[in-house]
N, C-alpha and C positions, 0 to 999 in steps of 0.2 A: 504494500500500500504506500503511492506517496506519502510525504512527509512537507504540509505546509509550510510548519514552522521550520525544518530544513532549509526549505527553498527561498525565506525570505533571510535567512542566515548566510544562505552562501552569497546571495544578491548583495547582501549587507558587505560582506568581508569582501569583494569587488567594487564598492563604494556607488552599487546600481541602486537605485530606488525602484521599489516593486510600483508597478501598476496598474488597475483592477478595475472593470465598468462593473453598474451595477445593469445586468443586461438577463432580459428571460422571454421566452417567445413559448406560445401556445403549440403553435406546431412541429413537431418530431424534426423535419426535415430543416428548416428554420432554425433551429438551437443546434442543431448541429452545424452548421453553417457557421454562425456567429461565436460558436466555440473556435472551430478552425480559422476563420478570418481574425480572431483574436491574438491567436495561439501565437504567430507570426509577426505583431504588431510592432514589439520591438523587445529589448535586449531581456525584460525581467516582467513577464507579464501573467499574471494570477488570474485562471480561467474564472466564469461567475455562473451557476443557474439561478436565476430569481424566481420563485414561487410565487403564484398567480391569488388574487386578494380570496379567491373562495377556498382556496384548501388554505392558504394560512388562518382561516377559522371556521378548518373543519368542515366543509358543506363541499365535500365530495359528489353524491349527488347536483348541486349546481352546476361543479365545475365537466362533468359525466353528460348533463343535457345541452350542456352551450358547446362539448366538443362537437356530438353527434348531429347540432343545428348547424355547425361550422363557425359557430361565433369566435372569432377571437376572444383571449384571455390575456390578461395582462402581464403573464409571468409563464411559467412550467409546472404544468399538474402535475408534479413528482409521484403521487400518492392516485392519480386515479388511471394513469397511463401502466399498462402491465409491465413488469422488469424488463422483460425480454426489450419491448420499444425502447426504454429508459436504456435499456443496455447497446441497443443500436448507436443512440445519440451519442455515447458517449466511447465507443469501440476505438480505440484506439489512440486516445484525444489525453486523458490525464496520462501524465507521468512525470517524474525527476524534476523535470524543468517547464510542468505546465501543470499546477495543482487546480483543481476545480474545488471553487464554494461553493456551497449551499444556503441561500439567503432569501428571509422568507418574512419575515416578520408576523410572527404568532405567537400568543401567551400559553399555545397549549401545543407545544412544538414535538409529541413523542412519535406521533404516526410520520411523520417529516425526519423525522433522528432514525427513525426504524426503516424507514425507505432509502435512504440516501446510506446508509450504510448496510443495505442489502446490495448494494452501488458496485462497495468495495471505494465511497468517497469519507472521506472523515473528519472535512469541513467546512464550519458552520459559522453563524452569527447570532446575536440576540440578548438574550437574559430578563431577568425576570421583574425589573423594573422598566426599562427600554423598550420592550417589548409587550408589554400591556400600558403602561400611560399613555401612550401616545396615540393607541392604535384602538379603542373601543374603550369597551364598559367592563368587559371582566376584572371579575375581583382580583386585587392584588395579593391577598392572601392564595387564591388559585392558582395564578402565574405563578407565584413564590413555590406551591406544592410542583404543581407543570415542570418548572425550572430543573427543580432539584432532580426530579426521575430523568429528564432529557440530557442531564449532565450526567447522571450514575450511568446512564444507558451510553452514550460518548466513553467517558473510561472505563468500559468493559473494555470496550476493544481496543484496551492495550495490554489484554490477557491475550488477546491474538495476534500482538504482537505491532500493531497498530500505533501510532502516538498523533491521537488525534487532536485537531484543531477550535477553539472556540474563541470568539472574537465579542468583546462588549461592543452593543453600540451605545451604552451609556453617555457617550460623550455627544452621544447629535440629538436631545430631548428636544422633539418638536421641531427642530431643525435651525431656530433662530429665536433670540431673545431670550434666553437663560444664558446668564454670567457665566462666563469660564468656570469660576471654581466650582460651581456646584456639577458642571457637567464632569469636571475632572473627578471630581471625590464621590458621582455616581459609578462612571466607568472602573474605578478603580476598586470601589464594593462589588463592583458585579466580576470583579477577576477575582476579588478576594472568595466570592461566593462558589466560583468555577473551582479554583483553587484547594478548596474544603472540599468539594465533591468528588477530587480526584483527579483531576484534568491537571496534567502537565504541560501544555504548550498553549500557550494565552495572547490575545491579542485586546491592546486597550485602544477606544477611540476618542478621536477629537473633530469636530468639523469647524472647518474657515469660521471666524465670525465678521465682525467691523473692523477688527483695528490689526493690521498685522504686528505689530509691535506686545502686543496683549496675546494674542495666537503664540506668538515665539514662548511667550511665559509661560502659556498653558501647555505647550507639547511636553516643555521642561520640567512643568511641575508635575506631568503626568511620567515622563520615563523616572524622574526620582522615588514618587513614590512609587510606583511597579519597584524600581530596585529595592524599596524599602520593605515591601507589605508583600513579596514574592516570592520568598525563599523555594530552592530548588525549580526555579521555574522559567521554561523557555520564554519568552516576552519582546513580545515590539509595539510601538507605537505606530495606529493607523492613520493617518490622516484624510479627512471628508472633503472632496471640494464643497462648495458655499450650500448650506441644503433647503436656502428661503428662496422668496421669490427671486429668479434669476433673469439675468440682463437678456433682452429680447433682441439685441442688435447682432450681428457675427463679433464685429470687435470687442463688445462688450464680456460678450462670453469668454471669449479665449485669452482676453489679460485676465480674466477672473479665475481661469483654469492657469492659467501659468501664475498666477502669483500664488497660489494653493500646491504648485508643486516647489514653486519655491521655498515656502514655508517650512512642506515636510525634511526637505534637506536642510536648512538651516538651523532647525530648530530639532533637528535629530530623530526622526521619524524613519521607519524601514519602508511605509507600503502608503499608497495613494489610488482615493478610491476617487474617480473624474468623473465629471459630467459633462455634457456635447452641448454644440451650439442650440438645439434642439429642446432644451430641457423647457423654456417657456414656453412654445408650443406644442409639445408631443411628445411619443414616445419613440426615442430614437432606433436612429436605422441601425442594420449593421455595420455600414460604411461609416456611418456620423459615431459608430462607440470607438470603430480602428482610429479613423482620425482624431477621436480625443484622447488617444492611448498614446499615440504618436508624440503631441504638442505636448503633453506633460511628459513624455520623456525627454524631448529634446530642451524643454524647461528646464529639467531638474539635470540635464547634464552639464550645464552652461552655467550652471548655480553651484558658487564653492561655500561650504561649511566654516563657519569661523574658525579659524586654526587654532590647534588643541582644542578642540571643543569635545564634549560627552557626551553633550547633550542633556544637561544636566545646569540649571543654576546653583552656585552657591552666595550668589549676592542675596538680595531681598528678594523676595519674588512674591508678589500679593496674590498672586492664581494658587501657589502653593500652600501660603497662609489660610487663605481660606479651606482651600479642596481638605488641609489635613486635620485643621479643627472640627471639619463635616465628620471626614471618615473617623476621626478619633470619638467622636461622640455618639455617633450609629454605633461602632463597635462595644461602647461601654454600654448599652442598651443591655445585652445579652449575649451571651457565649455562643448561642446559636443563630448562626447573621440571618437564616430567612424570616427568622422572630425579628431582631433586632430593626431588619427592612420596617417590618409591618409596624413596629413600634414608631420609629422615624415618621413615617408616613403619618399616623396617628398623630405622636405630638409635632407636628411640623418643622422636625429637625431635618427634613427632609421636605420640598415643596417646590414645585414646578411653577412659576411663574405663567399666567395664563392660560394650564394646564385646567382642562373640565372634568379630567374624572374624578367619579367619588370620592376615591381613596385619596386623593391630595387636597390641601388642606386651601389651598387658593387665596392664601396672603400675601404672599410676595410679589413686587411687579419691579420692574426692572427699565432702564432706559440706557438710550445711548449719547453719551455726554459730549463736549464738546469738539474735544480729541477724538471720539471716532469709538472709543471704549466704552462696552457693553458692561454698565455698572448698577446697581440695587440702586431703588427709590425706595423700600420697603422690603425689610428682610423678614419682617411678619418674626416667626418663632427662630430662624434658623438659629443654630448656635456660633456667629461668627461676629457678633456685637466690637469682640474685643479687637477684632484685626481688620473689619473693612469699616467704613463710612456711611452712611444712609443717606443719599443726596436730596432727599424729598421732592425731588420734584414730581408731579401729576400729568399722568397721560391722560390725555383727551382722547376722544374718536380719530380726531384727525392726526393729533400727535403718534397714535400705535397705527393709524398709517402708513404716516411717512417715515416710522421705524420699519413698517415691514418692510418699505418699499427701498429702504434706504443704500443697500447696495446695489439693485438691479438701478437706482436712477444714476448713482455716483460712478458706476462702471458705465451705463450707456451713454452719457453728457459726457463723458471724456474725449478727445478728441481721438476721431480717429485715427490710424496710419496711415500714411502717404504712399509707404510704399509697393502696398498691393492689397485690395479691397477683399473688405471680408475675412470668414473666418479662414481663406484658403492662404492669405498669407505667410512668406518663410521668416522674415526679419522682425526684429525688438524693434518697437520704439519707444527707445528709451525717455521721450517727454513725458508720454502715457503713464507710464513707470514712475516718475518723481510723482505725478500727480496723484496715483493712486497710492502710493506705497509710503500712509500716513503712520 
């Protein structure tokens, strides 16, 4: 069986940044396709199946009568398509140097852990906060039981020898407008959570936010404490390109995708997951996933690392301050972290800013200040009183507008480049660069 975290080890130790779309097609013929058009994209490149919204909750039947109408789906029915097909797609396609994920977004992810490891695949994404806040109304207390079995169920199969892969997406709640810290110090409980279950090879995430300067902090703060809270344990840091609403124009998108690959190199990140010029309007093609694979590699080749760098802050770092006050306080909850979660969640030592479901506690809101930095107006219960600031200011309608909108308008008003229209251009321009790269 490949080895993900292998493969983004050896990428690592050649100074390649892994690259990875998040791509899934309903039909057989089609995902295989897009596997292979992948496969070849460029030098370090992490195959993807994404699962389709009816099997990530369970309504096999749905996803069983929109094959048989021909309806498109918006991902791969891993769970309703029989092995044998599943096994077609994929003949030939993982190996060594082309590991395939499995990325699904479901709180009740075991029939998906059971399928994709009848595969002979052994990596995945999610967890048990990421993975139900965002995405419905199941209880968090459910996720949390869900969680636990789909991870026991993962490190079985390293009794066969296996060393399978699990990935937080703790770090993208919502996709925009949660503070760094608290996205670091979820992803970081949800590796802690993998960790306990067994799982040996972990991946933490973070996605792009407002400020790249704030981003650098957070990837930092996030491979520290991985090194801190990880004993014996494989670990990289993922990076998200931007996961809110995204710039509509070709130029817009693609400084938005290069500066997100720049990020992860700088800021010491192994794998980077891109988005295409495409993402405002649709669901991208298989050509528009190869050409975002492309731009963000030749981004992040062209981009050098602060020398000596770990990837690691040891100055001040306020993403860190916060994220470890979070985790430190969840943890004293209870010895048992999927208690400890439910507790957080409960007393809103843990709270999602804008978030609607039950289970969070809906005090906190957040803004984006004048520097470009995604900061608290309201930290409601969290426990970080003593290390951040409370800016108070008051979003209005219009104001969590023009925050949602605030990268897609600051990336598309830039000017564009002269030197070849569109997202088809080869050359930096580097004016664009100063402008955006606050």
């Amino acid at each position: 069986m490949t080895s993900f975290g292998r493969f983004v080890a050896a990428a690592r130790a050649r100074g390649t940044l892994v690259v990875q779309p998040r791509m899934g097609f309903s039909d057989p013929a089609r995902m295989r396709a897009g596997l292979l058009a992948t496969k070849g994209a460029a030098d370090a490149v992490a195959g993807t199946l994404t699962i389709d919204s009816y099997t990530r909750v369970g309504d096999e039947p749905a996803a069983v009568r929109a094959l048989n109408a021909d309806v498109p789906l918006n991902g791969y029915p891993i769970t309703s398509y029989s092995p044998g097909t599943s096994r077609w797609v994929l003949d030939g396609i993982p190996g060594p140097d082309f590991p395939v994920q499995v990325r699904h977004g479901s709180a009740s992810p075991q029939r998906i852990v059971s399928a994709l490891a009848r595969l002979g695949l052994t990596a995945t994404e999610g967890g048990p906060v990421s993975y139900c806040l965002p995405y419905g109304r199941t209880p968090l207390v459910d996720s949390v039981r869900n969680w636990q079995q789909a991870c026991e169920q993962l490190a079985a199969l390293r009794a066969e020898g296996a060393e399978p892969h699990l990935e937080s997406f703790g770090g993208c709640m919502l996709g925009q407008l949660c503070p760094p810290g608290l996205l670091v110090a979820i992803s970081a409980l949800e590796g802690i959570f993998f960790h306990r279950a067994g799982l040996r090879s972990i991946s933490l995430s973070y996605t792009q936010q407002t400020s790249p300067a704030q981003d650098r902090q957070a990837v930092r703060a996030l491979r520290r404490l991985a090194a801190e809270l990880l004993p014996d344990t494989d670990w990289h840091v993922v990076v998200y390109t931007y996961m809110g609403v995204y710039p509509r124009s070709p130029h817009g998108a693609r400084a938005l995708l290069e500066r997100s690959a720049e990020l992860a190199v700088r800021a010491g990140a192994d794998r980077l997951i891109v988005k295409t010029a495409a993402e405002a309007h649709r669901i991208p093609t298989v050509a528009e996933n190869t050409q975002a694979l492309r731009i963000a590699a030749r981004a992040a080749a062209r981009t050098t690392a602060p020398a000596g760098a770990d990837g690691h802050d040891h100055a001040d770092n306020p993403v860190y301050a916060e994220a470890r006050a979070l985790v430190d306080a969840v943890l004293d909850l209870d010895a048992d972290l999927g208690k400890a979660l439910l507790k957080a969640f409960e007393h809103g030592y843990l709270d999602v800013p804008f978030c609607l479901h039950p289970d969070n506690a809906g005090r906190t809101r957040s803004h984006i200040d004048a520097a470009g930095r995604l900061t608290w107006s309201d930290i409601g219960a969290l426990p970080i009183g003593r290390v951040t600031a409370q800016r108070g200011a008051r979003l209005t309608a219009g104001g969590l507008y023009d925050a949602l909108t605030y990268i897609q308008r600051r990336y598309d008003e830039a000017p564009a480049p002269r030197s070849a229209p569109g997202w088809q251009r080869a050359a930096d321009d580097e004016h664009a660069h100063d402008l955006l790269e606050v």
